[in-house]
N, C-alpha and C positions, 0 to 999 in steps of 0.2 A: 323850648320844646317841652311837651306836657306829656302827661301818661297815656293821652287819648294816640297820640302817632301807633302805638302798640298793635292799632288796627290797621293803621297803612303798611303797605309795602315798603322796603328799603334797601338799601344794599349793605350786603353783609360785611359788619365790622367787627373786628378783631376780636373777640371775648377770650378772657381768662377763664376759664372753667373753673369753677371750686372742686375740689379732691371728692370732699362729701357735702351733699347737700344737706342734709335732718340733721340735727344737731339736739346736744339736750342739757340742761345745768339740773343745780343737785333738786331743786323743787320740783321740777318736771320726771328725773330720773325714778323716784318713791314712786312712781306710780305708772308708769312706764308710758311717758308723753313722748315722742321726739317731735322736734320742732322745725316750720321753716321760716325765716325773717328777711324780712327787706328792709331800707329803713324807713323809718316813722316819719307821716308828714309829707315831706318833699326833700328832694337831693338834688345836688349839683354832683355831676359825674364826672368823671378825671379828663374825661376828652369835651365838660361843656356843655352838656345837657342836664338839663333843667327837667324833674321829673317830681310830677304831685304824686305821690304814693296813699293819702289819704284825700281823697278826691270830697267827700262828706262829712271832714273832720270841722266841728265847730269851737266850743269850747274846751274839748278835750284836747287840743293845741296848745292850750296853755297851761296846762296838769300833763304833760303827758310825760310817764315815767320810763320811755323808753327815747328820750329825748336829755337823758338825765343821767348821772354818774358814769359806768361802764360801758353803756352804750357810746359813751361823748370818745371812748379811747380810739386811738388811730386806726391801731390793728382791727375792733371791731367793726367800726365804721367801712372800712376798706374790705372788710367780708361783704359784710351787706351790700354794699355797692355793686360789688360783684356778681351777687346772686342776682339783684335787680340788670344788671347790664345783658346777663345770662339769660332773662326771661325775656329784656326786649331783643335784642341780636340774634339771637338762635333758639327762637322757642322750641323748634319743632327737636334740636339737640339736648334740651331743658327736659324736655317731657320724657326722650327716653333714660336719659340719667335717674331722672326721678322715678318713672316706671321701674328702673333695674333697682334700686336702693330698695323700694316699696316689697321688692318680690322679697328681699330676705327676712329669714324663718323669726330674725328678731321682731320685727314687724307684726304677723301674722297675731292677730290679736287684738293687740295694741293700739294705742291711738296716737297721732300726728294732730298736734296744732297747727294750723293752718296761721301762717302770721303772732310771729311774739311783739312784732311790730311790723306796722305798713295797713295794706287796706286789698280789697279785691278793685284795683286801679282802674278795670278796662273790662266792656265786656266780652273782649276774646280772652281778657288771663283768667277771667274767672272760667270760662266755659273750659279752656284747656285743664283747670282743676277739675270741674266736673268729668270730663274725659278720664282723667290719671283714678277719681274716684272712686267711679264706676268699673277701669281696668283692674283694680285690687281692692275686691270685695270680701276680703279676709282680713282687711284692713281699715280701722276705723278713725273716723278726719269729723275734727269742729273747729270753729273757727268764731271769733268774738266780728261782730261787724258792724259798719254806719252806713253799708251802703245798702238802705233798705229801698229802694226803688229798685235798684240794680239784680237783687233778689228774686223781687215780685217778681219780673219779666223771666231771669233765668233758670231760679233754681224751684219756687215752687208751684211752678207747675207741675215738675215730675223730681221730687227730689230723691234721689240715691238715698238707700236705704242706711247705708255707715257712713252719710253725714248728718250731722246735724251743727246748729248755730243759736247762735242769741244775738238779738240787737241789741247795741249797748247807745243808751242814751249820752249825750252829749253831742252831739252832731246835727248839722244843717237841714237834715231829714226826718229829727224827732216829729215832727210834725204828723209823717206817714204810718209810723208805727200805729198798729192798733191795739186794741184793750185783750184779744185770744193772742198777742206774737209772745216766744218765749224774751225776755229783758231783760239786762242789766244796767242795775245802776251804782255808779259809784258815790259811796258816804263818806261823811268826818271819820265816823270811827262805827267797831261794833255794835256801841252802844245805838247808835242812829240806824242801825240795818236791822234791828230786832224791834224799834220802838214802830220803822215806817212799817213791818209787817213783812218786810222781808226775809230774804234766806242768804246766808252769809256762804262764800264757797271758800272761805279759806283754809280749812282744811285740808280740799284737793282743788285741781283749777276744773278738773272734770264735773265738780257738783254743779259750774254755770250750764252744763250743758243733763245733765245727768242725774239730780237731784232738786227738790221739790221750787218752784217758781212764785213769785219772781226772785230773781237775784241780788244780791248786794255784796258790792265790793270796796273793804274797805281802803281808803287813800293810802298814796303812799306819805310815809313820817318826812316829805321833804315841806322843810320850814316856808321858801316861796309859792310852792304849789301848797299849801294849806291855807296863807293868806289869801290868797287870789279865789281860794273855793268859799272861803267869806262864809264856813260854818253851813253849805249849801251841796245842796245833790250836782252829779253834771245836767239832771233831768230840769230841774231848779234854775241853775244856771241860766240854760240856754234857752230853757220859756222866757229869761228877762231878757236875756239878750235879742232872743225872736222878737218883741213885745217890741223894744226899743226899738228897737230896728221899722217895725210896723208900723209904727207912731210920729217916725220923721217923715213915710211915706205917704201919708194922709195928706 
């Protein structure tokens, strides 16, 4: 079963509800981010399904830092799961929970990441975000993304004024990106974010969406996902990987 069924009908199963949806760790906290996550990638869920949650992930599948240390623990794993089960099973229960969390006074201001890991899966989950958006406009939502078709068609054509995004390179879909989209790309190191001309957001995670463009994100220090980036951008990457890929079809 794939993230696309989120569009069909189905009969309703059992969901655990989570207590609190937005959640926030101490990087996020400095700056008054809260967050909501699914897991990265794709999951296999406790009753069997089978669910791609990054629908346009390319090479960023093989660096992906939410795929890595703490995220791998049971307890967190089995959050996330949750919250993904909660959005396919009872979306229309999903939105109001989230609606209600979004109305409090901590909120009001503030900004909500949209995805610390996972992807805009489906385009009804995306469009129910635009919905919850739009319902709390006091309230300000970005979100990092690969799913740059799924955009075009949804979000700009009339996009909500307290969202904003960036596309981040590494994905099946760099292709679509143009030279005006806002962009991030992930580096070796700082020194590689200042040399290609970029703007490093490490500071705050808000300068990708909020401070001068394009973006650069440095890697994280894990020893296999450095290897495999082989001293290379995701942007870098996944043009060789595109290329290869192009040249067996010929």
């Amino acid at each position: 079963m794939t993230a696309a069924l989120l569009d069909a009908p189905r009969a309703r199963r059992r969901t655990r509800r989570p207590e609190r949806l937005l959640t926030q760790n101490s990087d996020l906290r400095e700056h008054n981010i809260w967050n909501w996550t699914i897991p990265a990638l794709a999951t296999r869920l406790p009753d069997g399904r089978v669910v791609k949650t990054c629908p346009s992930a390319g090479v960023c599948a093989q660096a992906c830092y939410a795929r890595n240390g703490t995220y791998n623990f049971p307890g967190v794993i089995k959050r996330h799961q949750q919250n993904l089960a909660y959005v396919l099973d009872d979306p229309a229960g999903w939105q109001r929970q989230m609606a209600t969390e979004l109305a409090h006074s901590r909120h009001r201001g503030g900004w909500i990441r949209i995805h610390d890991a996972g992807d805009f899966l489906s385009d009804r989950y995306l469009s129910m975000w635009l919905r919850l958006i739009a319902f709390r406009p006091a309230v300000n939502f970005y979100a990092y993304t690969k799913e740059v078709s799924r955009f075009r068609r949804l979000v700009e054509p009339a996009p909500p004024r307290n969202f904003r995004w960036v596309f981040s390179y590494g994905g099946t879909e760099d292709h679509l990106i143009r030279p005006t989209d806002r962009v991030a790309d992930v580096f070796p190191d700082e020194a590689a974010i200042l040399s290609a001309g970029y703007h490093s957001q490490e500071r705050s995670d808000l300068l990708a969406v909020l401070g001068p463009a394009p973006v650069g994100i440095p890697a994280n220090n894990i020893p296999q996902f450095r290897r495999r980036m082989a001293g290379r951008t995701f942007r870098e990457w996944q043009a060789e990987r595109d290329a290869k890929r192009a040249a067996r079809t010929r």
